[in-house]
C-alpha positions as protocol buffer text, in pm:
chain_id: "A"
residue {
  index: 1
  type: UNK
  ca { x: 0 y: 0 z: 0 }
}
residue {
  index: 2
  type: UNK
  ca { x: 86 y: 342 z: -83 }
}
residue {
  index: 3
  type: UNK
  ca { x: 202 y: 542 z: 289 }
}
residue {
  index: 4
  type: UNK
  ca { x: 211 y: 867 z: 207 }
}
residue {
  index: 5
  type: UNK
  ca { x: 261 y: 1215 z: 459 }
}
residue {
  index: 6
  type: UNK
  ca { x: 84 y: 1576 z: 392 }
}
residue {
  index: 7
  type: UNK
  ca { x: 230 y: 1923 z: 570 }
}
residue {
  index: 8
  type: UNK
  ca { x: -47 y: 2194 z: 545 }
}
residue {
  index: 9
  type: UNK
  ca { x: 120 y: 2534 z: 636 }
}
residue {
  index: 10
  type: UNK
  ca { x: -221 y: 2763 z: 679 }
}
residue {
  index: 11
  type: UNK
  ca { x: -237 y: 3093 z: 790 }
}
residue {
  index: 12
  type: UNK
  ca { x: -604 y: 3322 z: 852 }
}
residue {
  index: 13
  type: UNK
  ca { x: -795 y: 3025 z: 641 }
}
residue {
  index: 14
  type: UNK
  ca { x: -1097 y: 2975 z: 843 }
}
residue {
  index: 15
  type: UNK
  ca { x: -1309 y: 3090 z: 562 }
}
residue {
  index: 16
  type: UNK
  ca { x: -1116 y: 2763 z: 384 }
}
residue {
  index: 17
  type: UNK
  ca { x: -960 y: 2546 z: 546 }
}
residue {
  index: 18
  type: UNK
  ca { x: -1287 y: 2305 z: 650 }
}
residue {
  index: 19
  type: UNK
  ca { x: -1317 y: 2234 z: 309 }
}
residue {
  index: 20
  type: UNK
  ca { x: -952 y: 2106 z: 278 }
}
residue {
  index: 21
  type: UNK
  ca { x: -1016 y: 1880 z: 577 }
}
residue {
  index: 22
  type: UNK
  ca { x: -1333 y: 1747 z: 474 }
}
residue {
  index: 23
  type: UNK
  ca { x: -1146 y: 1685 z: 136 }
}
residue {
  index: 24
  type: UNK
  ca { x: -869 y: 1496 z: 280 }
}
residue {
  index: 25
  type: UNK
  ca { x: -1049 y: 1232 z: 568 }
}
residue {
  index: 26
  type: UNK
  ca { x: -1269 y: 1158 z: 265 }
}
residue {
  index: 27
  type: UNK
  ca { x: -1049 y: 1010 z: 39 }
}
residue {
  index: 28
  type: UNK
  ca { x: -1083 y: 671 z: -72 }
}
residue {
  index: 29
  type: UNK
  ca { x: -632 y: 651 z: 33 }
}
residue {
  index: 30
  type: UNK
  ca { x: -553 y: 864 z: 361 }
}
residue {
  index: 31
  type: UNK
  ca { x: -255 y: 938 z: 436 }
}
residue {
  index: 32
  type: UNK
  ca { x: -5 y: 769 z: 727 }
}
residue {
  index: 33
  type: UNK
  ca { x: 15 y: 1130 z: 884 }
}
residue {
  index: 34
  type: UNK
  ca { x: -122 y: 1485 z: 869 }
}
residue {
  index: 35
  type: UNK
  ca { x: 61 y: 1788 z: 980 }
}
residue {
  index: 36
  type: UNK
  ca { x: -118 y: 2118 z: 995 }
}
residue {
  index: 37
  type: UNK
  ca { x: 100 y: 2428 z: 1085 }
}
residue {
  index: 38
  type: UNK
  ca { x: -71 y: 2714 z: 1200 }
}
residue {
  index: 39
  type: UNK
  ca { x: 178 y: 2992 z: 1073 }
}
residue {
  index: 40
  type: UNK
  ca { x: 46 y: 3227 z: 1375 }
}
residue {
  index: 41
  type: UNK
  ca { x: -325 y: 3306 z: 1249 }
}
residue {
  index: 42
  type: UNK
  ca { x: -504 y: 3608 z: 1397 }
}
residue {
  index: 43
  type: UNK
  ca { x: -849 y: 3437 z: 1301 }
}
residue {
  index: 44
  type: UNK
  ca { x: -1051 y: 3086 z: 1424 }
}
residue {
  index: 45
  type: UNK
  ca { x: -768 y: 2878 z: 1232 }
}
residue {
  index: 46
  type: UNK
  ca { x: -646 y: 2722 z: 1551 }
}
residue {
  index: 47
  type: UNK
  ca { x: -992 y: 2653 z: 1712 }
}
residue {
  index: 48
  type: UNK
  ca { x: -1089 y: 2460 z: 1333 }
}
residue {
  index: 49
  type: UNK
  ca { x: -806 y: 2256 z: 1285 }
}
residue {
  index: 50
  type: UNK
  ca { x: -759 y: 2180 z: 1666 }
}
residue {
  index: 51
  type: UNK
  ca { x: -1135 y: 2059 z: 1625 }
}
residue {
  index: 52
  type: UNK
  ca { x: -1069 y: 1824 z: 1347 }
}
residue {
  index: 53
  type: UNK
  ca { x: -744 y: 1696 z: 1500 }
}
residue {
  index: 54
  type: UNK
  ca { x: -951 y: 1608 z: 1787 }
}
residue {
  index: 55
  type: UNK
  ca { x: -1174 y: 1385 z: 1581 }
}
residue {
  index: 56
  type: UNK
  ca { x: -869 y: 1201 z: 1355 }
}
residue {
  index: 57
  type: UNK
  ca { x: -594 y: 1046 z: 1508 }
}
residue {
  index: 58
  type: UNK
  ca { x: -374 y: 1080 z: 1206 }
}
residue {
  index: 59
  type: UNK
  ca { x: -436 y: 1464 z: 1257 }
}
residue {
  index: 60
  type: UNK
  ca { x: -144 y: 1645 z: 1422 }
}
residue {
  index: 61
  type: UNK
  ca { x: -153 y: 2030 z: 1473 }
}
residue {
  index: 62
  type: UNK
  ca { x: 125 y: 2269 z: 1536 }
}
residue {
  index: 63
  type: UNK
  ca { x: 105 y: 2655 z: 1646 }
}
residue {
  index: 64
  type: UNK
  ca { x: 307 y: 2893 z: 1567 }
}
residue {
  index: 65
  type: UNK
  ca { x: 339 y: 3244 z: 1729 }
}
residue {
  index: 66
  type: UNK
  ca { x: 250 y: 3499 z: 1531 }
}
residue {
  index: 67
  type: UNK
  ca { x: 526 y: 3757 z: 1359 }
}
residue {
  index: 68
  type: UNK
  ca { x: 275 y: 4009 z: 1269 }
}
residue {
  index: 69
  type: UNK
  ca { x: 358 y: 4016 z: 875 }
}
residue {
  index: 70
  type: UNK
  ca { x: 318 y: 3749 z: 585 }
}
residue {
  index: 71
  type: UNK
  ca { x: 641 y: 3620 z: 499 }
}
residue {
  index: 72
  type: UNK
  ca { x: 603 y: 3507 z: 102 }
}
residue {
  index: 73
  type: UNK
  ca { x: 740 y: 3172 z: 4 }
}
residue {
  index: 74
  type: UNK
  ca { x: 1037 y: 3174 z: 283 }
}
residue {
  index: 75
  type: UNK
  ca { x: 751 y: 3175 z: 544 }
}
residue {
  index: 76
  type: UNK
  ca { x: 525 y: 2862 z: 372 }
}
residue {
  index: 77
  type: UNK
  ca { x: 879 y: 2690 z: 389 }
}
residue {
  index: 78
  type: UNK
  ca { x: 949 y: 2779 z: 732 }
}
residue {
  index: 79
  type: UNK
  ca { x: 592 y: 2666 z: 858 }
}
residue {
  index: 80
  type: UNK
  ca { x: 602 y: 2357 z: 616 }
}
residue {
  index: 81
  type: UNK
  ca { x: 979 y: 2246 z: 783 }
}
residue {
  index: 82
  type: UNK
  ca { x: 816 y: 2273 z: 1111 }
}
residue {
  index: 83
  type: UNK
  ca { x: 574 y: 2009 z: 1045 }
}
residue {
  index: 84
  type: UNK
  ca { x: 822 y: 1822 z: 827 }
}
residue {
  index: 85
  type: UNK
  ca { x: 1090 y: 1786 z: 1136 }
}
residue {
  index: 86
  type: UNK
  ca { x: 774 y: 1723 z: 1393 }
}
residue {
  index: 87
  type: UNK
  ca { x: 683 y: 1394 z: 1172 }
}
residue {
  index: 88
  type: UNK
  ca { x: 646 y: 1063 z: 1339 }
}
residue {
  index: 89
  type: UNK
  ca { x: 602 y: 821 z: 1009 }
}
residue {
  index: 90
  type: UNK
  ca { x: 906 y: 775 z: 931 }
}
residue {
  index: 91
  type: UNK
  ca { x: 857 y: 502 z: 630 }
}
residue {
  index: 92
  type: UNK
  ca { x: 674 y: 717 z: 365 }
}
residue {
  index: 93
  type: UNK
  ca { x: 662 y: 681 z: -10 }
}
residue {
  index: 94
  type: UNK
  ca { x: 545 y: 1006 z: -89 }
}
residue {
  index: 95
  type: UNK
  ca { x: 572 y: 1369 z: 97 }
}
residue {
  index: 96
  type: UNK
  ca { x: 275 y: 1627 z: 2 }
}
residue {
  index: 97
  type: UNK
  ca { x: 308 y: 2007 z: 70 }
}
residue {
  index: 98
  type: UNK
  ca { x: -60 y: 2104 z: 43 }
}
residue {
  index: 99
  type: UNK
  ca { x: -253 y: 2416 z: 73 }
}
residue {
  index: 100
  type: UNK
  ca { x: -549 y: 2484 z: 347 }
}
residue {
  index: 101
  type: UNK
  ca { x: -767 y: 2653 z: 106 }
}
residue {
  index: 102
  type: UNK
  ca { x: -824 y: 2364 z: -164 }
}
residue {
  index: 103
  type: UNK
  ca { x: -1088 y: 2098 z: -220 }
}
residue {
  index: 104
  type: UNK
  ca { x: -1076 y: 1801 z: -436 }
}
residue {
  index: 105
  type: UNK
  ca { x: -1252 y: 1493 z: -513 }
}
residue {
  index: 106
  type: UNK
  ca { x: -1234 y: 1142 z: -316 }
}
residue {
  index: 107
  type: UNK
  ca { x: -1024 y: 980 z: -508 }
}
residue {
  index: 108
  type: UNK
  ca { x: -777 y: 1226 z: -586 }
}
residue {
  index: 109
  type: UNK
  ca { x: -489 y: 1098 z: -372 }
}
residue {
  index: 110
  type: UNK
  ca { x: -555 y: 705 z: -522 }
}
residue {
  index: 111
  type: UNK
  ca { x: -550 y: 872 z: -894 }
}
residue {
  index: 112
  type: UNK
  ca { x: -222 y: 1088 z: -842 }
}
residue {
  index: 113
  type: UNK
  ca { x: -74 y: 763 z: -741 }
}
residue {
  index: 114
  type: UNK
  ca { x: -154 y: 590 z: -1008 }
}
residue {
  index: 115
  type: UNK
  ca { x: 37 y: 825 z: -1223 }
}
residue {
  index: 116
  type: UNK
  ca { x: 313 y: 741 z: -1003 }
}
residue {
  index: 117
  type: UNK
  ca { x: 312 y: 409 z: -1062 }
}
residue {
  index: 118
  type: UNK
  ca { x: 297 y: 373 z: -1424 }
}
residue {
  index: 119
  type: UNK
  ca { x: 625 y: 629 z: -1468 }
}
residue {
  index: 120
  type: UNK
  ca { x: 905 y: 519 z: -1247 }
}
residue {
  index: 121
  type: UNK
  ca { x: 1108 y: 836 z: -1340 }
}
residue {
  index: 122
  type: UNK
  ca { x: 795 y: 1071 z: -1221 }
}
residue {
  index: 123
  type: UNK
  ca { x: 939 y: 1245 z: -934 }
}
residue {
  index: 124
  type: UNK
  ca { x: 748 y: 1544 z: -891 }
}
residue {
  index: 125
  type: UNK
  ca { x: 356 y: 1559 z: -928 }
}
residue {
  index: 126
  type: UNK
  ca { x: 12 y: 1662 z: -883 }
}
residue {
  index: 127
  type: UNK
  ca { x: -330 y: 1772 z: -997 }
}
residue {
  index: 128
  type: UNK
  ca { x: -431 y: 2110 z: -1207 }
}
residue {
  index: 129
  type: UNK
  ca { x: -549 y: 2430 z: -1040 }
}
residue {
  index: 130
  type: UNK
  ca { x: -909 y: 2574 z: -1091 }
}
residue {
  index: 131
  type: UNK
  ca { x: -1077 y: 2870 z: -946 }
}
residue {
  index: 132
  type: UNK
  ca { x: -1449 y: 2809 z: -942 }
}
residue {
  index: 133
  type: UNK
  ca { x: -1644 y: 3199 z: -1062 }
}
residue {
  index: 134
  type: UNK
  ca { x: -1967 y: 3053 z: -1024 }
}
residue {
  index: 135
  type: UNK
  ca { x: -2083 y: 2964 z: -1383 }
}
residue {
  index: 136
  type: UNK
  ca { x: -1729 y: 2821 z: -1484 }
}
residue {
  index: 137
  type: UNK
  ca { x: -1434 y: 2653 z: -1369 }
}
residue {
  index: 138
  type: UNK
  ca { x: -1129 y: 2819 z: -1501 }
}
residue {
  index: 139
  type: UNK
  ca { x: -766 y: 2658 z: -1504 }
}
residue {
  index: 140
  type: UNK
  ca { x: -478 y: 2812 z: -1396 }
}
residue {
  index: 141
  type: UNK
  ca { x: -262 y: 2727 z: -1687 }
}
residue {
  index: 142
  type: UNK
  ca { x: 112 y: 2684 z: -1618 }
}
residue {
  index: 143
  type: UNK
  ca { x: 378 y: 2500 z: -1812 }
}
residue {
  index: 144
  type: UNK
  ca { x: 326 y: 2115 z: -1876 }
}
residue {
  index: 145
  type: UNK
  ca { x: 667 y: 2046 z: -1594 }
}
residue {
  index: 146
  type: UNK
  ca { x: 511 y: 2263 z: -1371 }
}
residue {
  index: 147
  type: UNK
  ca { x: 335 y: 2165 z: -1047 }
}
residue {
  index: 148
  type: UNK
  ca { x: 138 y: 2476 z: -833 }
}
residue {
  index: 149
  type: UNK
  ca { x: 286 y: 2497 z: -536 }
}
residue {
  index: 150
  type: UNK
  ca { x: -85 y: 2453 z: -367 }
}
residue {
  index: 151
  type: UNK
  ca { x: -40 y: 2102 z: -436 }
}
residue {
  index: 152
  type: UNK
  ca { x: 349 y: 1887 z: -464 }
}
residue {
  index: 153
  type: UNK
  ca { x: 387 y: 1544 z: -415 }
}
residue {
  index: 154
  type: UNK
  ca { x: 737 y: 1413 z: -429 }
}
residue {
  index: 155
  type: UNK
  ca { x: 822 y: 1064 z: -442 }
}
residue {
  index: 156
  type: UNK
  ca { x: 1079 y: 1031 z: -174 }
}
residue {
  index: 157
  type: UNK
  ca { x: 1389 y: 898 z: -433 }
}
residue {
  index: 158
  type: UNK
  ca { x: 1333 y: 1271 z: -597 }
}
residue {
  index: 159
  type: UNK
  ca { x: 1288 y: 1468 z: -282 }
}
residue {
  index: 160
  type: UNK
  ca { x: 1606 y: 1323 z: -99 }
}
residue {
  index: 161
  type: UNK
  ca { x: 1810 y: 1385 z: -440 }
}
residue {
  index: 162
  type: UNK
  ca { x: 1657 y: 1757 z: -468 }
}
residue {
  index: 163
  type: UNK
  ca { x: 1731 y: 1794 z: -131 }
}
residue {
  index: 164
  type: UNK
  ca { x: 1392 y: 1948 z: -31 }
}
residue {
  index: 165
  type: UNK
  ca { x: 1287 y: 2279 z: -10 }
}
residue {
  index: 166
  type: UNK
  ca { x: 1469 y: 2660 z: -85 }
}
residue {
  index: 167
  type: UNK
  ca { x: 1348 y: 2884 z: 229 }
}
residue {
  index: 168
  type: UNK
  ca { x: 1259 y: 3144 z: 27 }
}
residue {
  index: 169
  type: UNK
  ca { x: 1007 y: 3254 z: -283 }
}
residue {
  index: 170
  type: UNK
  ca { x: 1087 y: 3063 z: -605 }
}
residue {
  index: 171
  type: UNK
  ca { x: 1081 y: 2700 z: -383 }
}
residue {
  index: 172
  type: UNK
  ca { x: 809 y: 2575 z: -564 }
}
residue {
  index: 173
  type: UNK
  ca { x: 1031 y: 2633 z: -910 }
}
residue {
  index: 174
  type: UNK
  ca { x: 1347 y: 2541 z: -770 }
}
residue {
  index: 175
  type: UNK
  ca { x: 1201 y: 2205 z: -690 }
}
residue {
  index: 176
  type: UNK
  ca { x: 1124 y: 2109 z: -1029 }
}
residue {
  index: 177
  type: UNK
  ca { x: 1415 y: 2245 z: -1224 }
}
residue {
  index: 178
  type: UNK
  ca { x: 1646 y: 2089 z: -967 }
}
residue {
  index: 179
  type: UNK
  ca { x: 1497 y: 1785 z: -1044 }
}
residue {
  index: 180
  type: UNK
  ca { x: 1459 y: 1765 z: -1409 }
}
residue {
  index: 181
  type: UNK
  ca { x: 1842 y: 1837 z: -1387 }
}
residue {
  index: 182
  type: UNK
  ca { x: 1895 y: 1573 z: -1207 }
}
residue {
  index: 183
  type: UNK
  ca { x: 1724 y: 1337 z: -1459 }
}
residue {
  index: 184
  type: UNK
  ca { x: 1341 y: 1324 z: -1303 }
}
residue {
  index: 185
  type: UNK
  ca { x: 1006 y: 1373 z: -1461 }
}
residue {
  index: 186
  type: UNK
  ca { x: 768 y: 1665 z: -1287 }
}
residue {
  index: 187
  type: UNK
  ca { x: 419 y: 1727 z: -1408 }
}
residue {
  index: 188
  type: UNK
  ca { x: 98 y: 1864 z: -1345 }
}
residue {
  index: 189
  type: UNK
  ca { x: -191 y: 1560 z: -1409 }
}
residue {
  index: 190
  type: UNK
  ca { x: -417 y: 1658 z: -1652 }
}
residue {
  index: 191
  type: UNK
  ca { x: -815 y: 1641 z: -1570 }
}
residue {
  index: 192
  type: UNK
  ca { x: -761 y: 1545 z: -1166 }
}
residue {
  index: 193
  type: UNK
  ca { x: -846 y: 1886 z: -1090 }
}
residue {
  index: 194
  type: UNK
  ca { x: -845 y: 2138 z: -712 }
}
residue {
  index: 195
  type: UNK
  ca { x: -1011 y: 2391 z: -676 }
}
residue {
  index: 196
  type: UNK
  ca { x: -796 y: 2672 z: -525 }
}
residue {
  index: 197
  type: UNK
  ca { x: -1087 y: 2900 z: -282 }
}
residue {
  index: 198
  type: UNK
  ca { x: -821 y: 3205 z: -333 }
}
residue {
  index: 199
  type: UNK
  ca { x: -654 y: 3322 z: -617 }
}
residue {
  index: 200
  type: UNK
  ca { x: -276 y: 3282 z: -660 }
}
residue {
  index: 201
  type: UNK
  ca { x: -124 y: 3619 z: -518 }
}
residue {
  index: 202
  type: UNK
  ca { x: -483 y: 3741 z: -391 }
}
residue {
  index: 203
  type: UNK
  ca { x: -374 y: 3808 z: -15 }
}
residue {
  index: 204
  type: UNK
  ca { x: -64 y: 4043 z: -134 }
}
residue {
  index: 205
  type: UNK
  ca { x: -236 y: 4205 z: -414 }
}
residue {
  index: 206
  type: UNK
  ca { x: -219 y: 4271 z: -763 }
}
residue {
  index: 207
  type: UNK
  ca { x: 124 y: 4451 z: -795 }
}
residue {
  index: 208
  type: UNK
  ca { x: 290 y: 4303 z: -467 }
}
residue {
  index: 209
  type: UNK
  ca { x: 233 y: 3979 z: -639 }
}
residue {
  index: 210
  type: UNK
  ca { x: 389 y: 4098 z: -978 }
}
residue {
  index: 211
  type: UNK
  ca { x: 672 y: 4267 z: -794 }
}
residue {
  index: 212
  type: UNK
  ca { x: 708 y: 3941 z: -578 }
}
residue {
  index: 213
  type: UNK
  ca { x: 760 y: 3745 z: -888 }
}
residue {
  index: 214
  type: UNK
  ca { x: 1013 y: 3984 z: -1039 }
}
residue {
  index: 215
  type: UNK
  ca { x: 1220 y: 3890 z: -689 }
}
residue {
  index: 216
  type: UNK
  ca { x: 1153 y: 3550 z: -761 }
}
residue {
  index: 217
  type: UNK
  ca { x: 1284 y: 3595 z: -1100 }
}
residue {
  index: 218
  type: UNK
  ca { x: 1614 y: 3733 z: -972 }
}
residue {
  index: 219
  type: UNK
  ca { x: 1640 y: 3502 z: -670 }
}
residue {
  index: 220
  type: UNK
  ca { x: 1609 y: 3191 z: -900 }
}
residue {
  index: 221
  type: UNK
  ca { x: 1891 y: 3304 z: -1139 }
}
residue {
  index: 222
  type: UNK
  ca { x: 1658 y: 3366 z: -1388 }
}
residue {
  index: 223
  type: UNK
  ca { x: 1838 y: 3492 z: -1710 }
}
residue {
  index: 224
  type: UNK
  ca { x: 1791 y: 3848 z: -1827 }
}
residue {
  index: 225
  type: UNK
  ca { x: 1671 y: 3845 z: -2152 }
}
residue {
  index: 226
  type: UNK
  ca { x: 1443 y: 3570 z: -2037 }
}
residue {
  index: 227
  type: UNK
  ca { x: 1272 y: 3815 z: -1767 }
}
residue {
  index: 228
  type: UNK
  ca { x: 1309 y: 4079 z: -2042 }
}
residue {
  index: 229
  type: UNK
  ca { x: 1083 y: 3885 z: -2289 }
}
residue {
  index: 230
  type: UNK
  ca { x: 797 y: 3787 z: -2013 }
}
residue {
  index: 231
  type: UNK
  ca { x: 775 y: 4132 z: -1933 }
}
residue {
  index: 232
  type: UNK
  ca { x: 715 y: 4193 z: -2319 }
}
residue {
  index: 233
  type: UNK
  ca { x: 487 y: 3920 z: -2328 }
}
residue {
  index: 234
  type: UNK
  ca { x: 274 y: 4063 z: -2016 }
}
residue {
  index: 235
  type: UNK
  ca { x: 230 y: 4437 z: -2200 }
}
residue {
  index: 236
  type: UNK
  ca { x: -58 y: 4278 z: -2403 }
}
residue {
  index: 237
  type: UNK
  ca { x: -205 y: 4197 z: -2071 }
}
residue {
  index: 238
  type: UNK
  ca { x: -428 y: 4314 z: -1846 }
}
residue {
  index: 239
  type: UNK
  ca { x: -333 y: 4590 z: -1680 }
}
residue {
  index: 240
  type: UNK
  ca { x: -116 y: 4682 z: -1981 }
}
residue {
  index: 241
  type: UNK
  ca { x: 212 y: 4789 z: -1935 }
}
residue {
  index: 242
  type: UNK
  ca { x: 161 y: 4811 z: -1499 }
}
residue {
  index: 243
  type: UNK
  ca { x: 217 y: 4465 z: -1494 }
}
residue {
  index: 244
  type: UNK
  ca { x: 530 y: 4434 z: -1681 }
}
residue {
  index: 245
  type: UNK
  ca { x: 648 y: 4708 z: -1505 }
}
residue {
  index: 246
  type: UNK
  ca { x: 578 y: 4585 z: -1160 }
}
residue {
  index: 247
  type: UNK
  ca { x: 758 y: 4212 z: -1286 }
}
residue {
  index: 248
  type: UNK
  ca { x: 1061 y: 4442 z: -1433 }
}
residue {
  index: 249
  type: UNK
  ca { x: 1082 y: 4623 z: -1104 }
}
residue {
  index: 250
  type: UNK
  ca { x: 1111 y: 4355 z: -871 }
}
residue {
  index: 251
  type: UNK
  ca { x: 1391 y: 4188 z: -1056 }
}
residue {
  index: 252
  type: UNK
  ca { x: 1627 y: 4478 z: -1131 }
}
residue {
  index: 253
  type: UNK
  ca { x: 1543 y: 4585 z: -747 }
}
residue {
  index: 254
  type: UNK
  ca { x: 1767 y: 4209 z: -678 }
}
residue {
  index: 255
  type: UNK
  ca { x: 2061 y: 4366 z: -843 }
}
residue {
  index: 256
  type: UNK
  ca { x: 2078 y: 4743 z: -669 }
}
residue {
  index: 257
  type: UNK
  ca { x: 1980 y: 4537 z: -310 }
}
residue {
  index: 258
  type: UNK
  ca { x: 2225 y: 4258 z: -355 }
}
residue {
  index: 259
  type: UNK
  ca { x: 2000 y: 4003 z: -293 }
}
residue {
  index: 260
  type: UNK
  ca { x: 2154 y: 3685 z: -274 }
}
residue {
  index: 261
  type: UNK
  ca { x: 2060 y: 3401 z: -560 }
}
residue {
  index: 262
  type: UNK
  ca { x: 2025 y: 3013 z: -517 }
}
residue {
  index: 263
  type: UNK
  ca { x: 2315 y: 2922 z: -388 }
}
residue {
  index: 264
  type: UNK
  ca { x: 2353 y: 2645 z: -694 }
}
residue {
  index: 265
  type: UNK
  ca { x: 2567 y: 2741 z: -957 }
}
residue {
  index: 266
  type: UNK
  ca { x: 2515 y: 2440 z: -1189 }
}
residue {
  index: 267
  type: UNK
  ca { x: 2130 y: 2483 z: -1123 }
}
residue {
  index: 268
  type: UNK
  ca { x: 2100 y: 2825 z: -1208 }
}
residue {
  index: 269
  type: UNK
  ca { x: 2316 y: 2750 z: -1532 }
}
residue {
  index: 270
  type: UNK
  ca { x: 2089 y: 2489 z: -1609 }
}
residue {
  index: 271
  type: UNK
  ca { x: 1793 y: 2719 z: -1555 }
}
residue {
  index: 272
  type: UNK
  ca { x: 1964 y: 2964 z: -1816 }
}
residue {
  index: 273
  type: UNK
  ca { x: 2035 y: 2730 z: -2079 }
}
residue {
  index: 274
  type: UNK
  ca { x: 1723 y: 2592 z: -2080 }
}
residue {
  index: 275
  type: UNK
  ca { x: 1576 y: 2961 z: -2075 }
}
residue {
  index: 276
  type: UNK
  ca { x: 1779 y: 3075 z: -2383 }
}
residue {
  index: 277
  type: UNK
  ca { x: 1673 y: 2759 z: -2567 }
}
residue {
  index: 278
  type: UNK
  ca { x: 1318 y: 2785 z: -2510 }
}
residue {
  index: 279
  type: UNK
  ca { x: 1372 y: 3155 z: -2652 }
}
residue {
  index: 280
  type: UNK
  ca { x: 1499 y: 3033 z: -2985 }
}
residue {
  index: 281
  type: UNK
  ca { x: 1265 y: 2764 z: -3001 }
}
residue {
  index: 282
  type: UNK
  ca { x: 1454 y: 2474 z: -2919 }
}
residue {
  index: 283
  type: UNK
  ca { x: 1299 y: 2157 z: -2680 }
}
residue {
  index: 284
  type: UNK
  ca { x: 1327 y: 2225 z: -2296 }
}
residue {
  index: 285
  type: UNK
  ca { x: 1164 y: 2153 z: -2011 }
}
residue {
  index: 286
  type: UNK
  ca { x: 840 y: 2328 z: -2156 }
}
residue {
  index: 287
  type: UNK
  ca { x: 825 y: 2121 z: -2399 }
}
């Protein structure tokens, strides 16, 4: 049988984080163990998951004090190593960072699994984001290696080889680009589908986000021209021109702060080459 382990960092999710329960004790393959790290929430967070935990045995909780700010990426990590160094199943086939504000069907677990299992190589993986707007579901495209960070399950072979997770935003990148360097598969699972309750970069807002992913840009090694021709790409875009502005900003603000990169030369040359390639056309990891 499949024994696999999920760490929940959550953080002011009451209005979600019921649903992500509920999700999880139904499936048709729970897992060994369940940490949920409250990252110091100022709502009922504690008092839901405490309730729940209560009720499951394979439930574990874990407060945090609160530091009075959200920390982007480098504070999911943080939260997500606290449950990850508090685990007591130690003989686990898979490891699963998931989000407190996502629902999914019964059998999601026993399907991502299954893709598992037919691809030996598949080292990094997990179902496609959709935001429900009422009348439609609507994915949250991404490239085909990709897996949203709301969602990662690493086969342990691929996680000890990757070495885990970068404290800092850009981890859920780093992951996969780490590992398709070192010779594994990642990819989101088409049709097994999550609905995400919040949109990606809703708590930090519209520009904070695009400014947080010009950081990421920069932190990750990401090559020039590459963040050159995204912010190009994003003028065509609602809000024109703001956007790429905000994306350009954040990564030119890593070179006049000397913010430090991944500290992984090969990786970030790796990252480059496949960058310039997928500039002139040529196969990457996109595809």
């Amino acid at each position: 049988m499949t024994r696999y382990v999920i760490i929940t960092p959550v953080r002011d999710e009451e209005q979600h984080v019921e649903a992500t329960i509920e999700s999880v004790s139904g499936q048709t393959l729970r897992p060994a163990e369940w940490v949920i790290v409250d990252d110091g929430s100022s709502d009922r967070t504690g008092v839901i998951i405490d309730h729940y935990a209560a009720q499951f045995p394979w439930i574990r909780v874990i407060h945090r004090p609160n530091r009075g700010f959200r920390k982007p990426g480098g504070g999911v990590v943080g939260a997500f190593y606290a449950g990850y160094n508090s685990l007591r199943c130690e003989e686990w086939d898979f490891i699963v960072k998931l989000d407190g504000d996502v629902s999914f069907s019964a059998d999601y677990f026993q399907k991502c699994f299954e893709q598992f299992r037919k691809q030996s190589d598949l080292g990094i993986g997990g179902g496609e984001i959709y935001y429900d707007f009422g009348s439609e579901l609507k994915l949250e495209a991404c490239p085909k290696f990709h897996v949203r960070g709301a969602t990662k399950i690493y086969r342990k072979a691929c996680w000890e080889a990757i070495g885990g997770l970068m404290p800092a935003a850009g981890w859920d990148t780093i992951d996969e680009v780490k590992a398709n360097m070192l010779g594994w598969e990642t990819r989101s699972f088409k049709d097994l589908r999550l609905i995400h309750h919040r949109l990606t970069g809703a708590a930090d807002g519209f520009l904070r986000d695009r400014v947080k992913y010009g950081s990421v840009c920069y932190t990750c090694g990401y090559h020039p021209l590459f963040v050159l021709a995204r912010c190009v790409y994003r003028l065509v875009r609602k809000p024109y021109v703001i956007g790429s502005l905000a994306m350009l900003f954040g990564f030119l603000k890593g070179y006049f702060t000397n913010t430090p990169h991944v500290n992984d030369k090969r990786l970030i040359r790796y990252l480059r080459e496949q960058q310039l390639r997928r500039l002139f056309g040529l196969k990457t990891v996109w595809r």
